[in-house]
C-alpha positions in Angstrom: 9.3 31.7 3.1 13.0 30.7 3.8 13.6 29.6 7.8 16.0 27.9 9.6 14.8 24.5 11.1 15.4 22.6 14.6 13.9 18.9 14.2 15.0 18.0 17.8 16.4 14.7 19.1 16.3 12.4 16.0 14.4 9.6 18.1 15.2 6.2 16.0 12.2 3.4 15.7 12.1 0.0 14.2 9.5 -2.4 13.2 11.1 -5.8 13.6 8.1 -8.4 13.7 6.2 -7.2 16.8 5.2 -3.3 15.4 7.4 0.0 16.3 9.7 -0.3 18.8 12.1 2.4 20.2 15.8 1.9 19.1 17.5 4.7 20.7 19.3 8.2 20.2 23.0 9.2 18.5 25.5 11.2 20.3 24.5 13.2 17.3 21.2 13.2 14.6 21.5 10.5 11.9 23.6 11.2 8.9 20.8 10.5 5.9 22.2 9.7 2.8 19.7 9.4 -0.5 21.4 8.3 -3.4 19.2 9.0 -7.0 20.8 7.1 -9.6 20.9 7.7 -13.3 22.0 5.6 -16.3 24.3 7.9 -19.1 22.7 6.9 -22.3 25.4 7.0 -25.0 24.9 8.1 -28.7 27.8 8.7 -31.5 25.5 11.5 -32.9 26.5 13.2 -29.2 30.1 12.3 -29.2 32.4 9.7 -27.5 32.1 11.3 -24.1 29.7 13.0 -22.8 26.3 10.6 -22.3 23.3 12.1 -24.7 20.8 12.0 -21.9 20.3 9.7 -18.6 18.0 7.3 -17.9 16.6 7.9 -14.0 16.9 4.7 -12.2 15.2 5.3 -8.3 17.1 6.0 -5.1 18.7 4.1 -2.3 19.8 5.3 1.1 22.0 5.3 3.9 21.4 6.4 7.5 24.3 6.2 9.6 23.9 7.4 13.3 26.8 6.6 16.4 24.5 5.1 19.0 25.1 6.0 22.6 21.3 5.4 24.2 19.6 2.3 22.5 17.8 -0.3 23.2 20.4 -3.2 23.3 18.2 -6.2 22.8 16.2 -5.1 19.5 19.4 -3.7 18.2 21.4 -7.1 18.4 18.2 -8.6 17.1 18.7 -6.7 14.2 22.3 -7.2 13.7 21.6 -11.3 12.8 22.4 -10.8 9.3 20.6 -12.0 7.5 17.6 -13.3 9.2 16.4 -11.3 12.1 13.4 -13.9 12.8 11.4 -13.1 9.5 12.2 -16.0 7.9 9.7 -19.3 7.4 11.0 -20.7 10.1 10.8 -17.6 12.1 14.5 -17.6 13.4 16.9 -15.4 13.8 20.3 -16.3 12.4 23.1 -15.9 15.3 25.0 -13.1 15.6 28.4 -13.7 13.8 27.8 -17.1 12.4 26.4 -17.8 9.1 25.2 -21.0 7.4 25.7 -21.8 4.0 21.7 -21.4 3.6 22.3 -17.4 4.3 24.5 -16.4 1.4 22.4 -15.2 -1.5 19.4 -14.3 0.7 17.2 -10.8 -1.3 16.6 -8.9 2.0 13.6 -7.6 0.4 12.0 -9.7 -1.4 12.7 -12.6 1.4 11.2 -10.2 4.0 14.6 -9.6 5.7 14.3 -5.7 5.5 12.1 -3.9 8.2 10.2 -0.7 8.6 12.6 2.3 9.9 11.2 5.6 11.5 13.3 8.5 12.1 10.8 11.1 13.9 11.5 14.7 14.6 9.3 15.7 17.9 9.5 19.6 17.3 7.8 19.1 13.9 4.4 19.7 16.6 6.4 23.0 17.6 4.2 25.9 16.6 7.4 27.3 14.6 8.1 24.5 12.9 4.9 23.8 12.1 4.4 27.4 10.1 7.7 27.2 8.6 6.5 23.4 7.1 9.1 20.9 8.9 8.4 16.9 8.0 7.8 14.8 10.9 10.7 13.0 9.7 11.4 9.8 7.4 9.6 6.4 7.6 12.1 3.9 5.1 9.9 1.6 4.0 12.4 -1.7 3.9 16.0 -1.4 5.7 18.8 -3.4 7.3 21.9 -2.8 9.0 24.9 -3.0 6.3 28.0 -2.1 8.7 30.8 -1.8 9.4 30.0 -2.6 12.9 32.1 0.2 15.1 31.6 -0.3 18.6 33.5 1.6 21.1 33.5 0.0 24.7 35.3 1.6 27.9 34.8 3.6 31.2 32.9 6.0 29.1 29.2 5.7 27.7 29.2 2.4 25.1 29.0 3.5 21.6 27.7 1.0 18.7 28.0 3.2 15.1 24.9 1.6 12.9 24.7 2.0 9.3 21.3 1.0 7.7 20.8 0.6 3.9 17.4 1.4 2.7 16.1 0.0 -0.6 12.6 0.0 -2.8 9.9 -1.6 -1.2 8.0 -3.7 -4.2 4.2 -3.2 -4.4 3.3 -5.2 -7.1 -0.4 -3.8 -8.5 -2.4 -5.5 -11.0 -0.3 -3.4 -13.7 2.4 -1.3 -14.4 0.6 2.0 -13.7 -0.2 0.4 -10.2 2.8 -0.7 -8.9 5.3 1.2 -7.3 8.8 1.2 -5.6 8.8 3.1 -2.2 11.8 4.3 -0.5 10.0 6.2 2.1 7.1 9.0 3.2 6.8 11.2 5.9 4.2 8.8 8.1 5.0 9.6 11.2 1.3 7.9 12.8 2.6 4.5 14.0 5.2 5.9 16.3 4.4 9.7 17.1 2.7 8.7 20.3 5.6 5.8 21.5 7.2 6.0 24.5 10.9 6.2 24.0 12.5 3.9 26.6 
């Protein structure tokens, strides 16, 4: 049955080395973009141009929310691009400095992606629960890609954030067993966390 849905405050969690932690809240909900990508296959027996079929290639997203209530330390701790202290050395790189050693770094496959929840509180609404509302999105690998827009003055301080969030690489013992996760609906590991 079609019905109109109300997540609630989109509360924003990240998992940064020391499990879930509370991020904060937008002066709005997050803007989610998923992006599904698809290779045109082109044939001369379907002509010069149009593509005779596409190839599916996975998804990427984007979540872009303008901060207003957050937790200031964990969110500068992620803005040390590229290491936010998951590196061997376990350090965090400092915040607008590089060295040479950063360029090049996969944030995935090095580990420099983390865990990002995006829970939806009224999902446990008796409503909402009928009509079939997710608990919201758990990204499975993200980091924060900019630009960084922050808005100081007498008013409340704004920081904009935009994460990316790529594949996550489970490699099984073959093909049929691995898989590349963008993200679920898990909502368990931060339902219960207090949002301060």
């Amino acid at each position: 049955m079609a019905s109109i849905y109300s997540t609630g405050p989109a509360l924003l969690f990240a998992d940064i080395g020391a499990g879930p932690t509370f991020i904060g809240t937008g002066v709005e909900g997050p803007d989610l973009s998923l992006d599904t990508r698809f290779k045109e296959i082109m044939n001369d027996l379907f002509g010069t141009e149009l593509p005779g079929d596409r190839s599916y290639q996975g998804q990427e997203g984007d979540i872009e929310v303008m901060l207003n209530r957050f937790n200031f330390p964990i969110l500068l701790k992620m803005m040390t691009r590229p290491f936010i202290g998951n590196n061997a050395a376990n350090q965090a790189s400092v915040p607008g400095s590089n060295v040479l050693g950063d360029y090049g770094t996969l944030m995935t496959q090095e580990k420099q992606g983390f865990p990002l929840w995006i829970f939806f509180p009224r999902n446990i609404v008796a409503g909402m629960v009928l009509a079939g509302l997710i608990p919201g999105f758990h990204f499975f690998s993200t980091f924060i890609i900019g630009p960084d827009k922050i808005k100081p003055g007498s008013g409340d301080y704004q920081q904009q954030v935009i994460w990316k969030a790529q594949r996550k690489v489970t490699i099984g013992t073959s093909a049929v067993t691995s898989t590349l996760q963008l993200y679920d609906h898990d909502m368990t590991l931060v339902k219960n966390l207090p949002i301060n």
